[in-house]
N, C-alpha and C positions, 0 to 999 in steps of 0.2 A: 559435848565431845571437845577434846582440846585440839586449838589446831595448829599450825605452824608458827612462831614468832617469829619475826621480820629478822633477818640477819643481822649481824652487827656490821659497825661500819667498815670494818678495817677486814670482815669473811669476801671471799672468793666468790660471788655470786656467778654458776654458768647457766648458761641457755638451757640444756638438759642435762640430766643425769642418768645415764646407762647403767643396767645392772644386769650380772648372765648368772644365774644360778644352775649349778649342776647338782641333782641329784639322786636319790633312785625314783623309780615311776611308783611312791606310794600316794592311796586317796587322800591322806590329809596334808601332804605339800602344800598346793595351790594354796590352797584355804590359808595356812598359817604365812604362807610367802607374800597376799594379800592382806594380810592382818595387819604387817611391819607398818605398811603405807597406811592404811585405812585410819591406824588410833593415831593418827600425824595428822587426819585432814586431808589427804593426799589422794588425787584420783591419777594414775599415771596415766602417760598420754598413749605410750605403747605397752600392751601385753602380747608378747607369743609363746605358747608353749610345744614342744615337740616331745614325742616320746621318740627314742634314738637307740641303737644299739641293735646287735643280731636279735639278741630276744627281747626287743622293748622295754628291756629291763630301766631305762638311763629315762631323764626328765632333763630337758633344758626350757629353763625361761629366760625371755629374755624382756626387760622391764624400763623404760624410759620415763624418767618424770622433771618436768620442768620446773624451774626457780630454784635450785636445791643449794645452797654453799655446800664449801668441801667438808666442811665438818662434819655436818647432818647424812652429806654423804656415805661418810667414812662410817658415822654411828651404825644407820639403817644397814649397810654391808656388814657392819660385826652382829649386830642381832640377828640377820637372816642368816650367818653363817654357823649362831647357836642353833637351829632349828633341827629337830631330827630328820636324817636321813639326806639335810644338805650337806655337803661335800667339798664343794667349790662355788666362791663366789666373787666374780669379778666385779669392777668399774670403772667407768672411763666417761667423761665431759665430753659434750661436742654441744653443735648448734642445732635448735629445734628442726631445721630442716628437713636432716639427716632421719628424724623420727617420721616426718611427714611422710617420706617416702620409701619406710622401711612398712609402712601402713599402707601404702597404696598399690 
């Protein structure tokens, strides 16, 4: 399994990587929204999922994973936004902390 190579010198290295997918509430989401990380090596630190909407119809996750540069960031955001029945897919850098306590 291949896994993440070390950033280059001159990448943006942050504490975490936030990611919010919006999509609809169909069974094989999760699975492929887990796949993006999985074939990186990548076990994120946060997963939440909620089903949202009057009729449940809507899926939000929401994804934190540590050591990511911007680059890899940006990648993993444009694949998971090929995905069927994704929608919208946000990201935003902060500090591990922030994950700690969105988990606790």
């Amino acid at each position: 399994m291949p896994s993440v190579a070390a950033p280059a010198a001159d990448a943006t290295l942050f504490a975490t990587a936030y990611f919010s997918v919006d999509a609809r509430a169909e069974p094989g989401v999760m699975p492929r929204v887990l796949e993006q990380f999985e074939k990186r090596g990548l076990v994120p630190a946060l997963w939440h999922s909620t089903r949202t909407g009057a009729d449940r119809a809507r899926l939000t996750i929401d994804i934190a994973v540590a050591g990511l540069d911007c680059e890899l960031t940006r990648y993993i955001a444009d694949c998971l936004r090929q995905i069927v029945h994704v929608e919208t897919v946000l990201t935003t850098e902060g500090e591990t902390a922030a994950a700690e306590r969105l988990s606790a």
